[in-house]
C-alpha positions as CSV (number, residue, x, y, z in Angstrom):
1,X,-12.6,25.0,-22.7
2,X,-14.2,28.3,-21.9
3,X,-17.9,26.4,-23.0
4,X,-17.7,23.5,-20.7
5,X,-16.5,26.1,-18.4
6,X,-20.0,28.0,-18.7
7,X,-21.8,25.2,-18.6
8,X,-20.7,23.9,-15.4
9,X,-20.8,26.7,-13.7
10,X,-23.9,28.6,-11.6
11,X,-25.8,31.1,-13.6
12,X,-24.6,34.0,-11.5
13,X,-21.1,32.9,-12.4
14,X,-21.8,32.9,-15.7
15,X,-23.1,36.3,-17.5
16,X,-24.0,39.4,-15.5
17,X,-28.0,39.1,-14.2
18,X,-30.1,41.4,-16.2
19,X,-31.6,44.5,-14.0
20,X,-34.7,42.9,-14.0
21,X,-34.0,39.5,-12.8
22,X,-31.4,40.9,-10.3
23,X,-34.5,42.4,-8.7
24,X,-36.9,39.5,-8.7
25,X,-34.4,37.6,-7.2
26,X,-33.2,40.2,-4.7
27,X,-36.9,39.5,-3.2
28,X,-37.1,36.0,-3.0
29,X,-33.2,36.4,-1.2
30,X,-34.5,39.1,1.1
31,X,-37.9,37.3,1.6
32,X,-35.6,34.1,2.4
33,X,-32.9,36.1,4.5
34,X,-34.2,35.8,8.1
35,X,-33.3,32.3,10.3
36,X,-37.3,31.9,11.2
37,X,-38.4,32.8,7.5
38,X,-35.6,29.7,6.3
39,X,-37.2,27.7,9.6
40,X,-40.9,28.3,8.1
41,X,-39.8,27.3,4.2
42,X,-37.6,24.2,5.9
43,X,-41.2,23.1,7.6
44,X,-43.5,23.5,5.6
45,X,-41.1,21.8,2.5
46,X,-41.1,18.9,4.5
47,X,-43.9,18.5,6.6
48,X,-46.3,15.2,5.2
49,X,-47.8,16.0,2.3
50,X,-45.7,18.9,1.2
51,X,-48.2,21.7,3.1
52,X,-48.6,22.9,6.8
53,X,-51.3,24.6,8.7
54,X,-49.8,27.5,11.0
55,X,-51.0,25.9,14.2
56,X,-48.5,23.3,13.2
57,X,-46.1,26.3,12.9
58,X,-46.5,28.6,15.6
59,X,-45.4,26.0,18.4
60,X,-41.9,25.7,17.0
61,X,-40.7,29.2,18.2
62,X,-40.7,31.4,21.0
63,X,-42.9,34.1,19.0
64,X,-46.1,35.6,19.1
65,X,-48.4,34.5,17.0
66,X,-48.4,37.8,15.2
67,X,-45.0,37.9,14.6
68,X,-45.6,34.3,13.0
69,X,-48.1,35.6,10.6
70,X,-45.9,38.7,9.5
71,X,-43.0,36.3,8.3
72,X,-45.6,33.8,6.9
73,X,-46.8,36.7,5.0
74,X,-43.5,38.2,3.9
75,X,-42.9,34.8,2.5
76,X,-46.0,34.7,0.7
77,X,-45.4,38.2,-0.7
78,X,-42.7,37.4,-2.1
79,X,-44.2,34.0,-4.2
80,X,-42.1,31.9,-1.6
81,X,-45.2,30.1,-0.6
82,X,-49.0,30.1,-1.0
83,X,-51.8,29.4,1.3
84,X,-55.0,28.5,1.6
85,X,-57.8,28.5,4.1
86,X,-59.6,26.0,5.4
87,X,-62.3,26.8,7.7
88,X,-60.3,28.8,10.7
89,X,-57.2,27.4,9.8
90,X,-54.8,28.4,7.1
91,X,-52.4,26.0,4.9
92,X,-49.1,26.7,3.6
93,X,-46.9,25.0,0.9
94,X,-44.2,26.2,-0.7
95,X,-44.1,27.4,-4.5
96,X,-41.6,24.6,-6.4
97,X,-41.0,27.4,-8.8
98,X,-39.7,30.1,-6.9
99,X,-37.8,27.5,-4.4
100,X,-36.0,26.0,-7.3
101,X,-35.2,29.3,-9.1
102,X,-33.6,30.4,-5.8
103,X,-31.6,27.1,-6.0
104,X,-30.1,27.2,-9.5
105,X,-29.2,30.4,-9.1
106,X,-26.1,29.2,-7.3
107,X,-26.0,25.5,-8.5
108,X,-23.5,24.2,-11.2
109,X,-25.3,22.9,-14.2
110,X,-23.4,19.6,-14.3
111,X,-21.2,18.5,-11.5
112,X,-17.8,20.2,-11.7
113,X,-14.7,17.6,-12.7
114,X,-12.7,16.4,-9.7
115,X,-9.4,18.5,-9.5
């Protein structure tokens, strides 16, 4: 019982994170933990194409265009997304990797039986 237990169950539910991963994670979460940093990853995720270019961005909120670039950038710092620049414009997608290890962090392996 206590092995199908583990293996439905989300990896932080399931052994203590290691110091290191605890910390690489804690970035991507801090990174993440701001409602116009998840607006910015929601976008660009689903915009056409799976990329955006920031002057398809800025117009979305009620920020400067500064204050636009610094969460852009704290996402990219923390291997959230990557970009790219094409002539004066600059392209964003997101990185699958770090998305998804963000995701099974706190999602079951296999679906959890109906109680």
């Amino acid at each position: 019982m206590t092995a199908v237990t583990g293996r439905c169950c989300a990896p932080i539910t399931r052994e203590p994170l290691s110091p290191d991963d605890a910390a690489e994670l804690a970035v991507l979460l801090k990174a993440a933990a701001d409602p116009v940093r998840l607006r910015l990853l929601s976008m660009i995720g689903s915009h056409p194409g799976g990329e955006a270019c920031v002057c398809d961005l800025t117009d979305a909120f009620d920020l400067t265009a500064p204050t636009i670039s610094h969460h852009l950038k704290v996402l990219r710092t923390a291997g959230l997304i990557e970009s790219e620049r094409r002539g004066t414009w600059v392209y964003y997608r997101i990185v699958p990797t770090a998305i998804a290890r963000l995701g099974t962090l706190f999602t079951p392996l296999t679906p959890a039986a109906a109680s």
